[in-house]
C-alpha positions as CSV (number, residue, x, y, z in Angstrom):
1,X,25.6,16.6,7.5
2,X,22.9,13.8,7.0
3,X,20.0,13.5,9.7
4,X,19.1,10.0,11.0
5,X,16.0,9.8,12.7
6,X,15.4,6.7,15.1
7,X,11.6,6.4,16.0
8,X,11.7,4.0,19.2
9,X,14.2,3.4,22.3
10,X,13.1,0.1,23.5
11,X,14.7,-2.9,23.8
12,X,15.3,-3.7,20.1
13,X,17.6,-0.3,19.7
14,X,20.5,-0.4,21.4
15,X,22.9,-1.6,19.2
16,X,21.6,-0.1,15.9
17,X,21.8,3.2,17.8
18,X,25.3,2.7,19.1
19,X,25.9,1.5,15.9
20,X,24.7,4.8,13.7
21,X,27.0,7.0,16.3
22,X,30.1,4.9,15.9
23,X,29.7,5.4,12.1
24,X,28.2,9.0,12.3
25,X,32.0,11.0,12.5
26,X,33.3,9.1,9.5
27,X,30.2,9.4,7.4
28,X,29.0,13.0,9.0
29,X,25.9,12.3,10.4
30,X,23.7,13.3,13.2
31,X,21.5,10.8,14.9
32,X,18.0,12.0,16.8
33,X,16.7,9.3,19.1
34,X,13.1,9.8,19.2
35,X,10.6,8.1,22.0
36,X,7.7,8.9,24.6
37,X,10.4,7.9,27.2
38,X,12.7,10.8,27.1
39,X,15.0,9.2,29.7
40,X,15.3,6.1,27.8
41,X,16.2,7.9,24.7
42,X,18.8,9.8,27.1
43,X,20.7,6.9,28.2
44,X,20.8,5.7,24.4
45,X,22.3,8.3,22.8
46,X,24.4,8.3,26.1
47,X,26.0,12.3,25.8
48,X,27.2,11.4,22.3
49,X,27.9,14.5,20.8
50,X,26.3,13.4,17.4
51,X,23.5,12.6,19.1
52,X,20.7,13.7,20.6
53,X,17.2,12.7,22.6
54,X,13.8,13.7,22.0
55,X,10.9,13.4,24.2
56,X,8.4,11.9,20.9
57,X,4.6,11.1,20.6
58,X,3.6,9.3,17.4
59,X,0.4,10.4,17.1
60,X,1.0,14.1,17.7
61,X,1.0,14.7,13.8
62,X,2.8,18.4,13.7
63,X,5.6,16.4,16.1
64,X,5.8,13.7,13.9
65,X,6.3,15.5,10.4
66,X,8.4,17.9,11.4
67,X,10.6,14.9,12.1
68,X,10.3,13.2,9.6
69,X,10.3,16.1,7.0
70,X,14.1,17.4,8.5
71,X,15.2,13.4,8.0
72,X,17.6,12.2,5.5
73,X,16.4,9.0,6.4
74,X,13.8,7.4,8.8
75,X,14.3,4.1,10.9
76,X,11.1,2.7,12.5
77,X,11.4,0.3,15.4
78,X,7.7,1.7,17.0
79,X,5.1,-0.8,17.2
80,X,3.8,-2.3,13.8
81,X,0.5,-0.5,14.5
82,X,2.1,2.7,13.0
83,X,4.0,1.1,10.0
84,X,1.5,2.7,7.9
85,X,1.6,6.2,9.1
86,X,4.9,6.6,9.0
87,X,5.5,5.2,6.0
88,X,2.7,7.6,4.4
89,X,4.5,10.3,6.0
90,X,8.1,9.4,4.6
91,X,6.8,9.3,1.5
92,X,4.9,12.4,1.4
93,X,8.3,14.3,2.7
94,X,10.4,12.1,-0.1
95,X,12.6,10.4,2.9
96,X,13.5,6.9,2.7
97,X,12.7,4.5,5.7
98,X,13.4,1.4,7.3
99,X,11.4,-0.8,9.7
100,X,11.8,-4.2,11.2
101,X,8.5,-5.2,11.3
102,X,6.5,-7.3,8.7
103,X,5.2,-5.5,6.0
104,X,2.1,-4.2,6.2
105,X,0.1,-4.8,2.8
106,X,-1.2,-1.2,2.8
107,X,2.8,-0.1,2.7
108,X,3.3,-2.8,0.1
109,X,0.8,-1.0,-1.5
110,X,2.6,2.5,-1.8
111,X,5.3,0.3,-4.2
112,X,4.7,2.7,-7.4
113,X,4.2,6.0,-5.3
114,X,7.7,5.2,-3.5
115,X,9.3,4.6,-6.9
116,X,7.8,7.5,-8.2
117,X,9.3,9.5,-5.6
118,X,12.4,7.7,-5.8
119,X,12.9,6.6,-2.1
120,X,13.2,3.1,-0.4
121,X,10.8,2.2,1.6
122,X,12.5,-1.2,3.3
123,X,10.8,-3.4,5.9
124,X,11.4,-6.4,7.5
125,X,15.1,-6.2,7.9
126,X,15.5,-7.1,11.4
127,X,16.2,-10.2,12.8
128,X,13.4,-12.3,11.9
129,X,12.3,-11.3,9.7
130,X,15.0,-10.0,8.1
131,X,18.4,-11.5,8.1
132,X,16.4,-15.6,8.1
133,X,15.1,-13.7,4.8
134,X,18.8,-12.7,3.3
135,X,20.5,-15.8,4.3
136,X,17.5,-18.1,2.8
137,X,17.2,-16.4,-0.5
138,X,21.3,-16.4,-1.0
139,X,21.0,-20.1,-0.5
140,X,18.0,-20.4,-2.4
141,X,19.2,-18.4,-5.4
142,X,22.4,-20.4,-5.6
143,X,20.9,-24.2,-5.4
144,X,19.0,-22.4,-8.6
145,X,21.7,-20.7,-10.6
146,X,22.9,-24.4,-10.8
147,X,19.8,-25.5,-12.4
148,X,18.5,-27.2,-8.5
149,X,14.9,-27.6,-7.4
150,X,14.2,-27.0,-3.9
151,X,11.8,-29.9,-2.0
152,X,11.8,-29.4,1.2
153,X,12.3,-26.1,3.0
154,X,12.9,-26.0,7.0
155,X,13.2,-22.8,8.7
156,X,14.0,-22.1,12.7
157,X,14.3,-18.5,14.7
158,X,14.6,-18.0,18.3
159,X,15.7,-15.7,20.7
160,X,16.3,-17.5,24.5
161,X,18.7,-17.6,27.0
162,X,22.1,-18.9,26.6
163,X,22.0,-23.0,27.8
164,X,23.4,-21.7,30.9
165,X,21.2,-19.6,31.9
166,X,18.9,-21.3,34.5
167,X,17.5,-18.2,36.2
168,X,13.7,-19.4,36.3
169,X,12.0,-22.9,35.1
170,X,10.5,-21.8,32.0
171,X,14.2,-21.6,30.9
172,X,12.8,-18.6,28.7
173,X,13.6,-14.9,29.8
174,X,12.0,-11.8,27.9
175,X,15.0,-9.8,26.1
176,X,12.4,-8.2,23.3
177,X,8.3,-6.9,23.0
178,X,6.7,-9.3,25.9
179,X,3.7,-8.5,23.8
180,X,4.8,-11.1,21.2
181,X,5.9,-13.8,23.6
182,X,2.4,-13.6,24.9
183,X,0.2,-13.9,21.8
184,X,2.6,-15.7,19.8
185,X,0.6,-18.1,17.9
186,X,-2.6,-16.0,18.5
187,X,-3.3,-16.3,14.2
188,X,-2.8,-20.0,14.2
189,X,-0.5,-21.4,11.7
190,X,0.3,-23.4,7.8
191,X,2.3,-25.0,6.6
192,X,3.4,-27.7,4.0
193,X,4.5,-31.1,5.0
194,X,5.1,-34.1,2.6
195,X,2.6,-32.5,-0.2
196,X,0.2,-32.1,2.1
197,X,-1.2,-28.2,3.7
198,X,-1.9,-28.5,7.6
199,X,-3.8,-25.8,9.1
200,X,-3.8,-25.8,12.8
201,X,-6.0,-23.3,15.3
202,X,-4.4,-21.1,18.1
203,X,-5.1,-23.7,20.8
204,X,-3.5,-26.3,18.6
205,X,-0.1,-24.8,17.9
206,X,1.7,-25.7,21.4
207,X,0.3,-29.5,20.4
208,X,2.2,-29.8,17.6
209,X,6.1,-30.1,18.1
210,X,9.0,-31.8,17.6
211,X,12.7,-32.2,18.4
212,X,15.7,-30.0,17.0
213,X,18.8,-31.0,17.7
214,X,20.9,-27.7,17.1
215,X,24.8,-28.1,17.3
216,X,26.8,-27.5,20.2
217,X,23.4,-26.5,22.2
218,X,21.4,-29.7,22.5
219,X,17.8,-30.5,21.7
220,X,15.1,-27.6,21.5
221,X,11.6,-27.7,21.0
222,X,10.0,-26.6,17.7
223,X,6.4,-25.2,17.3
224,X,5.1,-24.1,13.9
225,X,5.0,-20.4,13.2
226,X,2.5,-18.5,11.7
227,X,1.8,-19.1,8.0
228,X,4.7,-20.4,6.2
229,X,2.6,-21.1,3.2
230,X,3.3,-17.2,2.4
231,X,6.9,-17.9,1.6
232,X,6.0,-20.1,-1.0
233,X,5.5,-17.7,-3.3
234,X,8.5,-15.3,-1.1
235,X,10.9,-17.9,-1.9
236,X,9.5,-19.1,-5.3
237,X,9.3,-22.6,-3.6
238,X,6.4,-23.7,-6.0
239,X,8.4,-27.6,-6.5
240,X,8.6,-28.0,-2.7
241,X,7.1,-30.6,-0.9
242,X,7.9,-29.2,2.5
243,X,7.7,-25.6,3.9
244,X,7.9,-24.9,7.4
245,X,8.7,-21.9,9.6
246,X,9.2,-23.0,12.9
247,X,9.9,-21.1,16.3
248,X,12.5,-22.5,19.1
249,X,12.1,-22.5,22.4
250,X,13.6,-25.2,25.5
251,X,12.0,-28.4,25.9
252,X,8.6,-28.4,28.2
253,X,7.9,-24.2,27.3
254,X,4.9,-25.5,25.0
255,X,3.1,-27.5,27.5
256,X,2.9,-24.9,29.8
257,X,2.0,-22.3,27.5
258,X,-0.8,-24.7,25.7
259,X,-2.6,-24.4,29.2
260,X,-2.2,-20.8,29.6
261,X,-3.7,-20.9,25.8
262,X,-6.8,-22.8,26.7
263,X,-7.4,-21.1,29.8
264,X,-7.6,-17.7,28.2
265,X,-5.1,-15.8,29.6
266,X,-3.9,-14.4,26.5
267,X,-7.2,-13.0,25.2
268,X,-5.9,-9.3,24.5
269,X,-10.0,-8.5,23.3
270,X,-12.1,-8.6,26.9
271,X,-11.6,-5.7,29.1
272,X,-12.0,-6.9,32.6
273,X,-13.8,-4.4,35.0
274,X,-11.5,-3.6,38.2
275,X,-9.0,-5.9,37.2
276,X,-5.7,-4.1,38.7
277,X,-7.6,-4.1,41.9
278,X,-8.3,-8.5,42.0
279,X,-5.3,-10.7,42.8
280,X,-4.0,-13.0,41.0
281,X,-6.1,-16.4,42.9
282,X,-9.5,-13.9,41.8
283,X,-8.3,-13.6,38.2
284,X,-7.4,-17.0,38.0
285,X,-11.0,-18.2,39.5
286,X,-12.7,-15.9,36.2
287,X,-11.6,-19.2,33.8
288,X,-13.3,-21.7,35.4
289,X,-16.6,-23.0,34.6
290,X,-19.8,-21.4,36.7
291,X,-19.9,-23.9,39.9
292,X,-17.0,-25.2,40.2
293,X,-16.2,-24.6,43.8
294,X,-15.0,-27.8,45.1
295,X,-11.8,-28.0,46.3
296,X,-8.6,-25.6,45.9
297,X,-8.3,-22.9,43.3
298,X,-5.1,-25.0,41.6
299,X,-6.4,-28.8,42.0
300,X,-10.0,-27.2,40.0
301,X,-7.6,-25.9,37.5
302,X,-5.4,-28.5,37.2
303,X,-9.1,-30.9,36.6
304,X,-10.6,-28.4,34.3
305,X,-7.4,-28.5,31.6
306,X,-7.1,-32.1,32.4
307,X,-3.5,-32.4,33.8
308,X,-2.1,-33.5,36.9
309,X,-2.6,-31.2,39.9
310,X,1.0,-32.1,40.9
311,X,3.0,-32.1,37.6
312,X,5.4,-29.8,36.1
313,X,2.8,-27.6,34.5
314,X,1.0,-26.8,37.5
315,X,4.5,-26.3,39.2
316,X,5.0,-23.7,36.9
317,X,1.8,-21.9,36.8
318,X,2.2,-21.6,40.8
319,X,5.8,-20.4,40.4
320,X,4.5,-17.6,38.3
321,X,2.1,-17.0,41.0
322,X,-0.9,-16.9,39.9
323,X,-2.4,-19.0,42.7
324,X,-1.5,-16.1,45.2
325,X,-3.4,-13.6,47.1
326,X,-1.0,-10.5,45.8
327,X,-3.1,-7.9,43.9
328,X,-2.9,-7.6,40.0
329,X,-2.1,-4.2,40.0
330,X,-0.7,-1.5,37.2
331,X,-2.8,-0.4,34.2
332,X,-3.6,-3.7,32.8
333,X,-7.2,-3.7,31.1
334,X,-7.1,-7.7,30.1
335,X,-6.2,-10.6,30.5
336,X,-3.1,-10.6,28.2
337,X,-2.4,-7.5,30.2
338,X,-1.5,-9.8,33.2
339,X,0.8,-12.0,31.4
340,X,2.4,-9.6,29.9
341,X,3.5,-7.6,33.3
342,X,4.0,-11.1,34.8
343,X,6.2,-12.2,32.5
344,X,8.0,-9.1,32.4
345,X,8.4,-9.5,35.9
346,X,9.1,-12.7,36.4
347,X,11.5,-13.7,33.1
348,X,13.9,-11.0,32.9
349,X,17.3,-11.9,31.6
350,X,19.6,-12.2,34.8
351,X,22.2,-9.1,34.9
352,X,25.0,-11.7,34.9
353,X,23.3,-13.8,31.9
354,X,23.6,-13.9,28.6
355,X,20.8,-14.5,25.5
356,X,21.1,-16.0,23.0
357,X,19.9,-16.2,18.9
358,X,19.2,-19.2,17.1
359,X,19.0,-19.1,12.8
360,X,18.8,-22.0,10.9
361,X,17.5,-23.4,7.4
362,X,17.9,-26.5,6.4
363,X,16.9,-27.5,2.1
364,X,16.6,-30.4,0.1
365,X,17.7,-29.7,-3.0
366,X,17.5,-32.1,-6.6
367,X,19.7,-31.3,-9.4
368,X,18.1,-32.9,-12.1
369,X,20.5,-33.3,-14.5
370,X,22.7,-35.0,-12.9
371,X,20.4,-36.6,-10.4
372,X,22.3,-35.5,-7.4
373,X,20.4,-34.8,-4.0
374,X,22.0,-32.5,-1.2
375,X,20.8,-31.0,1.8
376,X,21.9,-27.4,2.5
377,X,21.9,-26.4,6.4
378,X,22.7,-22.8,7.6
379,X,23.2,-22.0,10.7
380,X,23.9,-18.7,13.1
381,X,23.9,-18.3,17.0
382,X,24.8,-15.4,18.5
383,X,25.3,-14.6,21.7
384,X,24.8,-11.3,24.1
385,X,26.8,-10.1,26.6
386,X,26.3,-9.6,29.7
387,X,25.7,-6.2,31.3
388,X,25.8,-5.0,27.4
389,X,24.5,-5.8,24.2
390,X,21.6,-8.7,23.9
391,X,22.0,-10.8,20.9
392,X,18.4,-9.7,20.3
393,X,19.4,-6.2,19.9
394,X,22.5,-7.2,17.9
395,X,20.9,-9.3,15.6
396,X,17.6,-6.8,15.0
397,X,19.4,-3.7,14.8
398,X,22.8,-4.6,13.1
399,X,20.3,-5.2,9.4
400,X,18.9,-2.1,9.8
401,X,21.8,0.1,11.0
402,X,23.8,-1.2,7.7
403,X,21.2,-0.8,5.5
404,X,20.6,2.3,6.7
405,X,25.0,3.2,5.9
406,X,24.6,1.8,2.5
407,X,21.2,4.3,1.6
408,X,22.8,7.0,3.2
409,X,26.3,6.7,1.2
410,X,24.6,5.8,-2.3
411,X,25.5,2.0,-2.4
412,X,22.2,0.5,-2.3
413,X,21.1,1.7,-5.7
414,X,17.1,0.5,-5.2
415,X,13.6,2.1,-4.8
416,X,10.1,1.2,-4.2
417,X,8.8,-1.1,-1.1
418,X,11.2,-3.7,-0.7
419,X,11.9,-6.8,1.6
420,X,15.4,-7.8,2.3
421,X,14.7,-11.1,-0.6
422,X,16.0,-8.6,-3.8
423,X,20.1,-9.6,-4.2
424,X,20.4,-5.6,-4.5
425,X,20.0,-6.0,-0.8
426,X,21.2,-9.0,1.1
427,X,24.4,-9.3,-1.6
428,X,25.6,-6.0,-0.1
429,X,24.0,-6.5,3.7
430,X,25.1,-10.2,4.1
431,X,28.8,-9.6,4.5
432,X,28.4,-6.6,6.7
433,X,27.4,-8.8,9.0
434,X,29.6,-11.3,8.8
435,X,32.6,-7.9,9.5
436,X,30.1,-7.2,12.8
437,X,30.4,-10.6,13.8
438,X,27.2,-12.3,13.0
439,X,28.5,-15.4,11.3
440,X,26.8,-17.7,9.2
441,X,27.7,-21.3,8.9
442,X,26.6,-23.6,5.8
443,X,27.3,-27.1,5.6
444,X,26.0,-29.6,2.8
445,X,25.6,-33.3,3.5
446,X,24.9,-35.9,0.0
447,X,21.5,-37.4,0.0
């Protein structure tokens, strides 16, 4: 009998655990659920009898290698923060492991010790990253196989509610890490557009969208994300004029969230003295400028970020409520603290609603010899169910539950620290998804 060990229970794990103990009879395994919320873990494994739950801290060191070391393999969904640890500690015990997360360059690092040792150390095969990662590169590689050059390269991810859903007015409701919903964007972005590099700062990336008319959804609203200049050289996209990574949300969710930007509320770095114990009007009253005590707390607001007092944006910062008297409350320490447990709060995904996931690339390729032009647009939405599976968990978990299969039962014949861009990889991971229902649609249009 192989061992899987799952480090994490949160929102992300649902599926790849259901999925491990729905394969784990066939394929003998045993699955321990690891996480600091040993009820959680409970109702994950729910009384499987493959399974089992464990109560888990991460940075108790004797807990954590005596994990790891009785592992056949390890699958990380914990915080990126401990990437690097358990990563050193797979590799010390020999045991292959999977994360979801972005590589950490200190992992990427460990490339000739992990080949050395003959384990895979994979990461980013989630979601995104991880299957916008297979499904580009298997376009990519086939425009070049027939001697095409790549010009322009588009990429879209998002995870929202399903166009139905109309459960609050941000049309947005939190089905993953609220952490990264409220700092998105906190790094700036780059990207590439017409030839030319564009560099914008964290205040400036809710400024800069556009229009994207998806397909039997409607029009969403693109903001850039992070630094797509990095997948020039992921991609080998050195001939492209274009490269841009974009996020999706519902029309009007950046002009609100520009404001909450400017205002400060996301700083993560201050730690505000007594701030469970100040409401939400007091916390609010911290981010204007010394003196200004003329008139309400919203219309001063609404004046210093230079809006209208009666528009949609302050509609929605009062809907949130943070004009009221309640108190704060809870453990936050800052100010991102408060968004976080507000948005947690006040977003959830209604128990009758559904989510929804949103892939897409779109490429220009040239085919020089002949002088053809096409564009090449993939697309993928998946949807949750309700009362079950989000297509959040689905599509994060689903990458790393089958690549995890394919390691265990010798059919991914690669070592070293790997994303899922190697054809070793997504040749064998791509139509496992399509057999678990995440299908991927290509058209190509003439130019």
């Amino acid at each position: 009998m192989k061992n899987v060990l799952i480090l994490g229970a949160g929102q992300s794990s649902p599926y790849l655990i259901d999925y491990m103990l729905r394969h784990s009879q066939e394929n003998d395994w045993f699955i321990n659920v690891c996480d600091r919320d040993i009820q959680l873990a409970k109702s994950r494994v729910n009384g499987h009898g493959r399974g089992n739950a464990i109560e888990f801290d991460v940075n108790d060191e004797n807990m954590r290698n005596t994990q790891i070391k009785n592992a056949d393999i390890v699958i990380n969904l914990l915080s990126p923060s401990f990437q690097y640890q358990i990563a050193l500690d797979a590799l010390h015990h020999g045991k292959h492991v999977i994360t979801a997360s972005y590589e950490n360059m200190r992992v990427k690092a460990m490339n000739k010790d992990a080949l050395r040792k003959g384990i895979l150390i994979l990461n980013e095969m989630g979601l995104d990253p991880g299957i916008d990662l297979m499904t580009a590169m298997n376009i990519i590689h086939g425009i070049k196989e027939n001697n095409g050059v790549i010009r322009s390269f588009i990429s879209y991810g998002s995870g929202i509610p399903a166009p139905e859903v109309l459960s609050n007015p941000f049309r947005y409701c939190v089905t993953w890490n609220p952490r990264n919903v409220v700092m998105a964007g906190e790094y700036g972005a780059q990207y590439k557009e017409n030839g030319k590099v564009k560099v914008l700062p964290y205040h400036e990336v809710f400024q800069r969208t556009w229009q994207v008319d998806v397909e039997g959804i409607g029009t969403l609203e693109a903001y850039p994300n992070r630094d797509s200049m990095a997948y020039m050289d992921v991609f080998n996209l050195q001939n492209a004029e274009t490269v841009v990574r974009g996020t999706l949300r519902y029309p009007g969710w950046s002009e609100t969230w520009l404001q909450i930007v400017k205002l400060g509320i996301s700083n993560e770095n201050l730690n505000i003295p007594g701030l469970p114990d100040k409401s939400y009007s007091q916390f609010m009253e911290m981010f204007l400028p010394h003196g200004d005590i003329t008139g309400r707390l919203d219309q001063r607001i609404a004046r210093f970020l230079g809006i209208s007092p009666t528009g949609k944006i302050m509609e929605n910062l009062r809907w949130l409520g943070l004009f009221s008297n309640e108190k704060i409350g809870g453990a936050v320490k800052t100010p991102a603290d408060v968004m976080i447990d507000l948005i947690k709060r006040k977003l959830p995904l209604p128990a009758d609603g559904r989510d929804m996931v949103v892939l897409i690339h779109e490429m220009d390729a040239e085919y020089p010899e002949s002088g053809r032009k096409e564009k090449v647009i993939s697309t993928m939405v998946d949807y949750g169910v309700p009362g079950s599976f989000t297509a959040i968990a689905k599509t994060v978990g689903t990458p790393a539950a089958i690549a995890a299969k394919l390691v265990l039962n010798g059919d991914l014949p690669i070592t070293g620290c790997q994303i899922p861009t190697h054809p070793a990889i997504y040749s064998r991971v791509l139509p496992e998804l399509e057999a678990e229902g995440l299908s991927i649609k290509e058209k190509v249009i003439d130019l």
